[in-house]
PDB file with one MODEL, atoms N, CA, C and O in Angstrom:
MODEL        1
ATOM      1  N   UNK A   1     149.981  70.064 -16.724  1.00  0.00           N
ATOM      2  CA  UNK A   1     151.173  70.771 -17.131  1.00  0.00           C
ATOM      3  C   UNK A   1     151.161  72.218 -16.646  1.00  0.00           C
ATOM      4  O   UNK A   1     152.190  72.887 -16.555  1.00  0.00           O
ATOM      5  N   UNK A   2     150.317  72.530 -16.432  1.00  0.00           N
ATOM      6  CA  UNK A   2     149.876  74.247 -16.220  1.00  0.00           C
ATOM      7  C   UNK A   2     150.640  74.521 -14.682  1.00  0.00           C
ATOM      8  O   UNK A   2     151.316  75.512 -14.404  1.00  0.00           O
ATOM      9  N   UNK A   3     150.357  73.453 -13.847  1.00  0.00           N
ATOM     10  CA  UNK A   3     150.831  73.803 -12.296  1.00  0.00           C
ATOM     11  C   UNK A   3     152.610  73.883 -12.531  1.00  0.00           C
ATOM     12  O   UNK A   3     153.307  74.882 -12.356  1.00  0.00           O
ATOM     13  N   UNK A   4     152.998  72.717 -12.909  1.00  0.00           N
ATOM     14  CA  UNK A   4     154.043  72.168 -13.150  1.00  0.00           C
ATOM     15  C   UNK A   4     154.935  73.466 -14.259  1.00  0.00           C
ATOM     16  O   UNK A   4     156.138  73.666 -14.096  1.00  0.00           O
ATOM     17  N   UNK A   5     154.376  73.995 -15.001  1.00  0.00           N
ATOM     18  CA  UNK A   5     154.999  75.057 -16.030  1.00  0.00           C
ATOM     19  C   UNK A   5     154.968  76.781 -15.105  1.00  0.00           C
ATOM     20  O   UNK A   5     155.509  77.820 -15.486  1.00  0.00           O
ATOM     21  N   UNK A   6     154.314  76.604 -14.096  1.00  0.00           N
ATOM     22  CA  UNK A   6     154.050  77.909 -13.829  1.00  0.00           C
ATOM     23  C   UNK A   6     154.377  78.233 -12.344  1.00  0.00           C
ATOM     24  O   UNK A   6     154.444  79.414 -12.002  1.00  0.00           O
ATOM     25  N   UNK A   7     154.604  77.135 -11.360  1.00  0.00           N
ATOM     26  CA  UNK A   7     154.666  77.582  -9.921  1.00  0.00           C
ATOM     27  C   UNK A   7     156.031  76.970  -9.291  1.00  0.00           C
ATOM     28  O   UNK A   7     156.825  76.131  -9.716  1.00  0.00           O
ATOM     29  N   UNK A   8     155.999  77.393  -8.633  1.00  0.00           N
ATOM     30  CA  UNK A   8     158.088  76.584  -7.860  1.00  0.00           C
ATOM     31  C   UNK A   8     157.298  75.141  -7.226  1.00  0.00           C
ATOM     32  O   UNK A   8     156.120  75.017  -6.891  1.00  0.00           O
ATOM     33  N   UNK A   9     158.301  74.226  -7.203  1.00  0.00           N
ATOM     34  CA  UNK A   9     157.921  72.986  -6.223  1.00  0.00           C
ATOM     35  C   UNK A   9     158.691  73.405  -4.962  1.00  0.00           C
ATOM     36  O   UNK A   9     159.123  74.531  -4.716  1.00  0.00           O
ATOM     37  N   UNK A  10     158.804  72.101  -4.072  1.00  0.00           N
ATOM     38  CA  UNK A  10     159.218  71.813  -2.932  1.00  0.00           C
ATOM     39  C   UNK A  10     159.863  70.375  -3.687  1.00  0.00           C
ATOM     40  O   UNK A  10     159.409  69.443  -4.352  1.00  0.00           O
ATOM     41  N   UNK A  11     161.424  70.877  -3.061  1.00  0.00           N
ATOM     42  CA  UNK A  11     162.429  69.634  -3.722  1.00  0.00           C
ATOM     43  C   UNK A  11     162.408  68.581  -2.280  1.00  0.00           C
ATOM     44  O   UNK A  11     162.376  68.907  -1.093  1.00  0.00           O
ATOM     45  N   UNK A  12     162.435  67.399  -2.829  1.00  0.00           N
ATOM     46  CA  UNK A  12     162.389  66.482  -1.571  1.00  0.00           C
ATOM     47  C   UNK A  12     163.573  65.300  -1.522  1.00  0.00           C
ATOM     48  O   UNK A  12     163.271  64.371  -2.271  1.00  0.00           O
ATOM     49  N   UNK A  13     164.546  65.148  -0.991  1.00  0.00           N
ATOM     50  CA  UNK A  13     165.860  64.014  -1.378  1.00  0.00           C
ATOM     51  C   UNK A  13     165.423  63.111  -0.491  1.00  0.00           C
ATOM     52  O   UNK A  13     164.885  63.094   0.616  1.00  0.00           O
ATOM     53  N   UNK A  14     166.049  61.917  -1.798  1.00  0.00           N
ATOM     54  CA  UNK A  14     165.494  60.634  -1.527  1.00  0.00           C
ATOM     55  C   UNK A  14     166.131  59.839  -0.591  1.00  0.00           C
ATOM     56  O   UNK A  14     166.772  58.882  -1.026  1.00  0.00           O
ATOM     57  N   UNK A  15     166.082  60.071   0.856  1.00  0.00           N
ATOM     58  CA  UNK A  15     167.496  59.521   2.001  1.00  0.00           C
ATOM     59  C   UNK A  15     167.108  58.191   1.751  1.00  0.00           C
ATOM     60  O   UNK A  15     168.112  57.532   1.480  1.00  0.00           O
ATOM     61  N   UNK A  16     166.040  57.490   1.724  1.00  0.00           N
ATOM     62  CA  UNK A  16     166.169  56.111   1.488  1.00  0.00           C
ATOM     63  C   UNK A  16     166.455  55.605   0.086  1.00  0.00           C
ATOM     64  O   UNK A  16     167.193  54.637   0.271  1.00  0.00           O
ATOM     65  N   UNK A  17     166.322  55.702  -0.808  1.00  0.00           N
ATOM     66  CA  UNK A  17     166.007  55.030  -2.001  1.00  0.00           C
ATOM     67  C   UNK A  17     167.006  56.214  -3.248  1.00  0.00           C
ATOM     68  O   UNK A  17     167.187  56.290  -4.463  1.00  0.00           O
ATOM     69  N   UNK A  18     167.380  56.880  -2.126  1.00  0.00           N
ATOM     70  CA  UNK A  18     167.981  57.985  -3.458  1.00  0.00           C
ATOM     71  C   UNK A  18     167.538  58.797  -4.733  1.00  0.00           C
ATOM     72  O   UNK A  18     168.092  59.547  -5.537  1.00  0.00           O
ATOM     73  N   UNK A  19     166.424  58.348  -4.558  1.00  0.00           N
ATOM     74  CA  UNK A  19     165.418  59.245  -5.698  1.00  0.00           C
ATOM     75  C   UNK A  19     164.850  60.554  -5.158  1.00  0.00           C
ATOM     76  O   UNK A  19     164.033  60.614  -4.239  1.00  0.00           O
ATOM     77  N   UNK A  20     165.426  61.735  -5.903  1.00  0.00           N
ATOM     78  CA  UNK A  20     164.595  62.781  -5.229  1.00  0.00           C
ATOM     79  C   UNK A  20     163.180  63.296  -6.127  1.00  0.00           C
ATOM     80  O   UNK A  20     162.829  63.062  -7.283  1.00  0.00           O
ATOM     81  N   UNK A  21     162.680  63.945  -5.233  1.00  0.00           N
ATOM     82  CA  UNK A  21     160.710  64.358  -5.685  1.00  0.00           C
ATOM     83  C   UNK A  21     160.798  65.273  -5.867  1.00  0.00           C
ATOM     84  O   UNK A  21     161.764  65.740  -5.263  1.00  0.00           O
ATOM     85  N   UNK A  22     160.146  66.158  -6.600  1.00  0.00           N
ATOM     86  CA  UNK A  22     159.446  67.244  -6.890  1.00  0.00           C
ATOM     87  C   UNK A  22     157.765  67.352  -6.000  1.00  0.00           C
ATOM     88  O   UNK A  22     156.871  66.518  -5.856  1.00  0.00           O
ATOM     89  N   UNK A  23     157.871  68.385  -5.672  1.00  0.00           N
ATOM     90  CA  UNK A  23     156.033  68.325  -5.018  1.00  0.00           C
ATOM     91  C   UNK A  23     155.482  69.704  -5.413  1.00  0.00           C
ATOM     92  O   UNK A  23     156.174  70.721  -5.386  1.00  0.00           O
ATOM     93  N   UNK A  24     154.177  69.671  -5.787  1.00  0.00           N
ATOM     94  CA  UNK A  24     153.915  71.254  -6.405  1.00  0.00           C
ATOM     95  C   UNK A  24     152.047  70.637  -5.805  1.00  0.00           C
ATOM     96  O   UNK A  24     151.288  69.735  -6.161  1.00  0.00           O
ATOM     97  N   UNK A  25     152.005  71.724  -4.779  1.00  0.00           N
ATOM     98  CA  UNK A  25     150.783  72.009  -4.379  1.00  0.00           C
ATOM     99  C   UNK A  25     149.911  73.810  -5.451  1.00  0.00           C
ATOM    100  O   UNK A  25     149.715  74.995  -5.178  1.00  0.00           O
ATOM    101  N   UNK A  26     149.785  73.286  -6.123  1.00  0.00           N
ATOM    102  CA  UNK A  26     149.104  74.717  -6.294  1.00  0.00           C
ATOM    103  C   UNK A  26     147.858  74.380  -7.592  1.00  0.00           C
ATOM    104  O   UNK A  26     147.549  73.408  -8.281  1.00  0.00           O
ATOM    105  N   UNK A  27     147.312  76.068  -7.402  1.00  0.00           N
ATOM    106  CA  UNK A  27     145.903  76.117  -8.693  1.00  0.00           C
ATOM    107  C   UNK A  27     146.630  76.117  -9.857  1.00  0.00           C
ATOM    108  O   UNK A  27     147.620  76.672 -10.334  1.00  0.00           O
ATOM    109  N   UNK A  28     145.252  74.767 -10.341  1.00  0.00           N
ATOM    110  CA  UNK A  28     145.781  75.181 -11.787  1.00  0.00           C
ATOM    111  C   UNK A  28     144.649  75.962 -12.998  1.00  0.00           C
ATOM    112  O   UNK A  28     143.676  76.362 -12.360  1.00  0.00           O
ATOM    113  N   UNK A  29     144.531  76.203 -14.110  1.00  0.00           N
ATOM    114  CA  UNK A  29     143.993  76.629 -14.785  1.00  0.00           C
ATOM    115  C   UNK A  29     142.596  76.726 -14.453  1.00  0.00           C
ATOM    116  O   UNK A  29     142.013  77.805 -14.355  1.00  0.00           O
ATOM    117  N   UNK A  30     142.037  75.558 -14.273  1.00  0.00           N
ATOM    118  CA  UNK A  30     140.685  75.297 -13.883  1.00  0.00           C
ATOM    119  C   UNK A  30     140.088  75.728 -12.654  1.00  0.00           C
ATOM    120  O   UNK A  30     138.918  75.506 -12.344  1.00  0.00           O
ATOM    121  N   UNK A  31     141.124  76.495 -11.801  1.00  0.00           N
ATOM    122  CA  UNK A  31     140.975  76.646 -10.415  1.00  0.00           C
ATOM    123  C   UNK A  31     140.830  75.669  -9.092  1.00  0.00           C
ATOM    124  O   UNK A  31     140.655  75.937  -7.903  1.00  0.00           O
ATOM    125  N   UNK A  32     140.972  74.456  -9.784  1.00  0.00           N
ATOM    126  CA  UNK A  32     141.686  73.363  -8.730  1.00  0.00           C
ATOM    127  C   UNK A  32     142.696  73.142  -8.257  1.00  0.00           C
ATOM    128  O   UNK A  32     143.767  73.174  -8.864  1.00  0.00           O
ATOM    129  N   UNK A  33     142.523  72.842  -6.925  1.00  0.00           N
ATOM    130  CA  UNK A  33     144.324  73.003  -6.046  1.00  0.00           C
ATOM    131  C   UNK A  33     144.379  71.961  -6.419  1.00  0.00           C
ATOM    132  O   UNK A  33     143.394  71.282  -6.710  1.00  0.00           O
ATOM    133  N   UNK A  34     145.665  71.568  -6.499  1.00  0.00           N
ATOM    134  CA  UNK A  34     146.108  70.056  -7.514  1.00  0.00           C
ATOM    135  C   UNK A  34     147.283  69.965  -6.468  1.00  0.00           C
ATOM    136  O   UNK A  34     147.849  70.990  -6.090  1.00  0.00           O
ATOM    137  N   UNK A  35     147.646  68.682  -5.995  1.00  0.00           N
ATOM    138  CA  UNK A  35     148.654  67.591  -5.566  1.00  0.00           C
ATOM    139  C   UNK A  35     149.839  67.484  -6.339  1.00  0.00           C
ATOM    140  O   UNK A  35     149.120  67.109  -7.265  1.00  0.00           O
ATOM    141  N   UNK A  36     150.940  67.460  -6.819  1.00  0.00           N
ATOM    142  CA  UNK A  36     151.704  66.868  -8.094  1.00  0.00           C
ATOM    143  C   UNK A  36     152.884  66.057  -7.774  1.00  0.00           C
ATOM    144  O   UNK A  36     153.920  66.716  -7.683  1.00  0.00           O
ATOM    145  N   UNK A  37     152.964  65.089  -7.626  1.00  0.00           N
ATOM    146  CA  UNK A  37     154.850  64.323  -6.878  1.00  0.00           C
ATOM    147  C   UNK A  37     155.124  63.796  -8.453  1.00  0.00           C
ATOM    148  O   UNK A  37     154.399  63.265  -9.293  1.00  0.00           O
ATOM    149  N   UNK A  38     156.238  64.121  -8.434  1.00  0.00           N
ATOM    150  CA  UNK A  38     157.153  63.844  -9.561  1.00  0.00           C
ATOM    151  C   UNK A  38     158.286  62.938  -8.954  1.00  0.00           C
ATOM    152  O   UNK A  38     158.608  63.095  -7.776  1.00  0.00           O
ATOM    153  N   UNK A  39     158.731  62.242  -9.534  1.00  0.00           N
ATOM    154  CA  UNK A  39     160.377  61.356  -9.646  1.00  0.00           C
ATOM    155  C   UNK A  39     161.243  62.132 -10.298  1.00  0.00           C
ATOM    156  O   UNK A  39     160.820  62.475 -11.402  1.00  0.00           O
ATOM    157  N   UNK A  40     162.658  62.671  -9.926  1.00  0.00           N
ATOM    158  CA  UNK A  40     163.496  63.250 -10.776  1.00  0.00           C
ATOM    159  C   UNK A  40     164.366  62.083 -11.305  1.00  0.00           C
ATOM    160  O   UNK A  40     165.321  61.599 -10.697  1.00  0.00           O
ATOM    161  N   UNK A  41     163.888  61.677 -12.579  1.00  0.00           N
ATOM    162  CA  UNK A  41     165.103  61.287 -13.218  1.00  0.00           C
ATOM    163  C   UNK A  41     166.138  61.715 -14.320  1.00  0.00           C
ATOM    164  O   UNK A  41     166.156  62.796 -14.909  1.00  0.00           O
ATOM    165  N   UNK A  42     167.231  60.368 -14.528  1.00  0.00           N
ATOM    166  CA  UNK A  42     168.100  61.300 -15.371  1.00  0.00           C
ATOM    167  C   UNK A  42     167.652  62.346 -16.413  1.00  0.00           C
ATOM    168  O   UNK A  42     168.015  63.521 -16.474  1.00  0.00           O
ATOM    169  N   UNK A  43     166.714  61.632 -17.296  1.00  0.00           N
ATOM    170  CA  UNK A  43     166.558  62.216 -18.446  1.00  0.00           C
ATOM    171  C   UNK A  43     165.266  63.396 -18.250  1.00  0.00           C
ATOM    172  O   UNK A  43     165.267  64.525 -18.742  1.00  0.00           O
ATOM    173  N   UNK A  44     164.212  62.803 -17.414  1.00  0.00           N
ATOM    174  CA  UNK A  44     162.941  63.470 -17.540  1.00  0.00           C
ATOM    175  C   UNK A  44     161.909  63.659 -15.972  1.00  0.00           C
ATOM    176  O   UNK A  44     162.584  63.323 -14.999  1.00  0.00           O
ATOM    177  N   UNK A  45     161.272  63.860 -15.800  1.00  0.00           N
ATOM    178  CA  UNK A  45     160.613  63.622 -14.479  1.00  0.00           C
ATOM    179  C   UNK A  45     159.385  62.813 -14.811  1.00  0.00           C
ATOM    180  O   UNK A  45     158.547  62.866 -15.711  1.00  0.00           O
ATOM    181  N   UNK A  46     159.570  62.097 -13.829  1.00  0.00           N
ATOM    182  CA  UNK A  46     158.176  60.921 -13.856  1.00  0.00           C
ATOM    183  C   UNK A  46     156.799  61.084 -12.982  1.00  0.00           C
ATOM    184  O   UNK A  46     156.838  60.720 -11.807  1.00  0.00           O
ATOM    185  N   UNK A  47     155.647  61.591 -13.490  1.00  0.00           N
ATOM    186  CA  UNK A  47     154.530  61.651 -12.792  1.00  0.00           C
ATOM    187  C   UNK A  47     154.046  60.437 -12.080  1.00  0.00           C
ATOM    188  O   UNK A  47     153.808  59.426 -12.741  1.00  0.00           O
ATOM    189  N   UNK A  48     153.872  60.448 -10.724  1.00  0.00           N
ATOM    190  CA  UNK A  48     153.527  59.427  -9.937  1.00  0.00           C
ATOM    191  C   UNK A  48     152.248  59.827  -9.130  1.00  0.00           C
ATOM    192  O   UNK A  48     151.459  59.070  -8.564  1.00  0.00           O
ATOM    193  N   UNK A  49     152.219  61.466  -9.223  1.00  0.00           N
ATOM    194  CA  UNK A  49     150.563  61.381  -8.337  1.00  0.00           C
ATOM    195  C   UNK A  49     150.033  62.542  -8.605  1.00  0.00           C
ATOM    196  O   UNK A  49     150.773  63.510  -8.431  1.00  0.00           O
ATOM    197  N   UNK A  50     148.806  62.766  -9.036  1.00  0.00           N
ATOM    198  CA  UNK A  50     148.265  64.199  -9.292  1.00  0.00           C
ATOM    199  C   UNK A  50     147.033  63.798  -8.631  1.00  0.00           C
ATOM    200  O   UNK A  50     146.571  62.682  -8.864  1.00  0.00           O
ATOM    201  N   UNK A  51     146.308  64.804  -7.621  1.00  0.00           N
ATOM    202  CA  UNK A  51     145.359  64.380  -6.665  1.00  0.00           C
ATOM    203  C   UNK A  51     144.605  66.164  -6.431  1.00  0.00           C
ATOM    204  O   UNK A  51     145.249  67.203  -6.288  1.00  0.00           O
ATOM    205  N   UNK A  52     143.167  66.013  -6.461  1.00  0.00           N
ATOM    206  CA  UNK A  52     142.548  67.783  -6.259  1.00  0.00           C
ATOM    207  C   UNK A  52     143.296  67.328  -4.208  1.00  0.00           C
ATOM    208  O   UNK A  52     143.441  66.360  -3.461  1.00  0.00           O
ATOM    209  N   UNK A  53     143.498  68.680  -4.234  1.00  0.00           N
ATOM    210  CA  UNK A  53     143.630  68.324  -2.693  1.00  0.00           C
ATOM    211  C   UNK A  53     142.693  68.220  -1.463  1.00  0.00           C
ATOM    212  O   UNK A  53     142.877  67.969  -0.272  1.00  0.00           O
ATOM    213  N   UNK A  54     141.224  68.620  -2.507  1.00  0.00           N
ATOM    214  CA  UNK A  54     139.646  68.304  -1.993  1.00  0.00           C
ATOM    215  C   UNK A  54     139.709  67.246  -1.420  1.00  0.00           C
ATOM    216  O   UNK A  54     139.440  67.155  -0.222  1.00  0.00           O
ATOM    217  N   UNK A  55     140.211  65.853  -2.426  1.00  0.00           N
ATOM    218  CA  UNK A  55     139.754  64.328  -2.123  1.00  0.00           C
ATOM    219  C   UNK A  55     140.852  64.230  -1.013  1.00  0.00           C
ATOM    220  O   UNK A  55     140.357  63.259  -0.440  1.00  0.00           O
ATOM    221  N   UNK A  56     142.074  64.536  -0.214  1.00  0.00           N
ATOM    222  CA  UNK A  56     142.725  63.812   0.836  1.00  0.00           C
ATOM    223  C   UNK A  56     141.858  64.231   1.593  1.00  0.00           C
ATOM    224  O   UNK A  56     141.091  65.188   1.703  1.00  0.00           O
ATOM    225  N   UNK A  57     142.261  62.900   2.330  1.00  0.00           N
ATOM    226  CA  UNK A  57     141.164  62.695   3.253  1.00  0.00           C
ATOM    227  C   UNK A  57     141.968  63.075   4.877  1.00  0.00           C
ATOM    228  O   UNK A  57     141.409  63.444   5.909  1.00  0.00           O
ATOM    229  N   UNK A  58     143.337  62.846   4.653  1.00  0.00           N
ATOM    230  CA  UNK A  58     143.865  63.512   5.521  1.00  0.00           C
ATOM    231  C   UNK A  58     144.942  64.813   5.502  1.00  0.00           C
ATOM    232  O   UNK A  58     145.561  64.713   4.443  1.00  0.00           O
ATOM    233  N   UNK A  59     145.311  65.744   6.095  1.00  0.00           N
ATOM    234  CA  UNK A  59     146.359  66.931   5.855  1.00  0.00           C
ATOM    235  C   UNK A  59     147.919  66.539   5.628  1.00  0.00           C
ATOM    236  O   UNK A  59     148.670  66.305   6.574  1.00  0.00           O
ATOM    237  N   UNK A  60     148.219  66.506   4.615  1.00  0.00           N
ATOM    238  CA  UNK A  60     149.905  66.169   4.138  1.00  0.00           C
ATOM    239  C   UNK A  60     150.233  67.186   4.336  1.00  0.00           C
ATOM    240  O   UNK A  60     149.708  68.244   3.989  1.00  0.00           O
ATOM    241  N   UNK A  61     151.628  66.902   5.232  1.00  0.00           N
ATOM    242  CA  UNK A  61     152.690  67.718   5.622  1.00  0.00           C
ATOM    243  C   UNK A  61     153.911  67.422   4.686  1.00  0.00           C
ATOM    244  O   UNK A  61     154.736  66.608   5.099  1.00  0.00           O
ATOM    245  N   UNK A  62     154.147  68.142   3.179  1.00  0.00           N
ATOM    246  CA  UNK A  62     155.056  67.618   3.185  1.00  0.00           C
ATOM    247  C   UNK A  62     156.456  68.198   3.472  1.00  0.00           C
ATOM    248  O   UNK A  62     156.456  69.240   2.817  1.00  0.00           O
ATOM    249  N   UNK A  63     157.138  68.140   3.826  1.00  0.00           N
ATOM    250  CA  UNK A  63     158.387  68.518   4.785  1.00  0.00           C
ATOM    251  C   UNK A  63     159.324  69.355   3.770  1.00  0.00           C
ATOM    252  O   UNK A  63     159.962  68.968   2.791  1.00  0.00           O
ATOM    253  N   UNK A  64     159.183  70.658   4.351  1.00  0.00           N
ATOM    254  CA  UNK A  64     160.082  71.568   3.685  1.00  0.00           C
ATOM    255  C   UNK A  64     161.811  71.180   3.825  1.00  0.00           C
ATOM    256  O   UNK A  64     162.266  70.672   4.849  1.00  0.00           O
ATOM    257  N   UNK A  65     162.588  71.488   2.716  1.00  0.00           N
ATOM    258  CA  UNK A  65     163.604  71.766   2.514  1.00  0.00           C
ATOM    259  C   UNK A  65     164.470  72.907   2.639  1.00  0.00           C
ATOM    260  O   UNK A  65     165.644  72.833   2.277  1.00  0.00           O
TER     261      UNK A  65
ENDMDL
END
């Protein structure tokens, strides 16, 4: 909650599927860079991935808006 309460995302629209993302690369409390993709839905946002960005194993680009 700490990343998510405290830093801007990167908004992402959903051209296929119509669902748009939330993405929030940043430190959180603990001083781990944290991953975060969210689902925007109607009511609430849905957590789908929280990842240290230590463990990718490869460099995500994810595509600015």
């Amino acid at each position: 909650m700490y990343v998510i309460e405290n830093f801007p995302f990167t908004l992402i629209d959903g051209e296929e599927d119509g669902k748009t993302q939330r993405i929030w690369v940043a430190i959180d409390d603990r001083g781990l860079e944290l991953e975060i993709v969210a689902v925007v839905l109607e009511d609430y946002l849905l957590i789908t991935h929280v990842m240290p960005t230590d463990l990718r194993r490869g460099k995500k680009k994810w595509p600015q808006k």
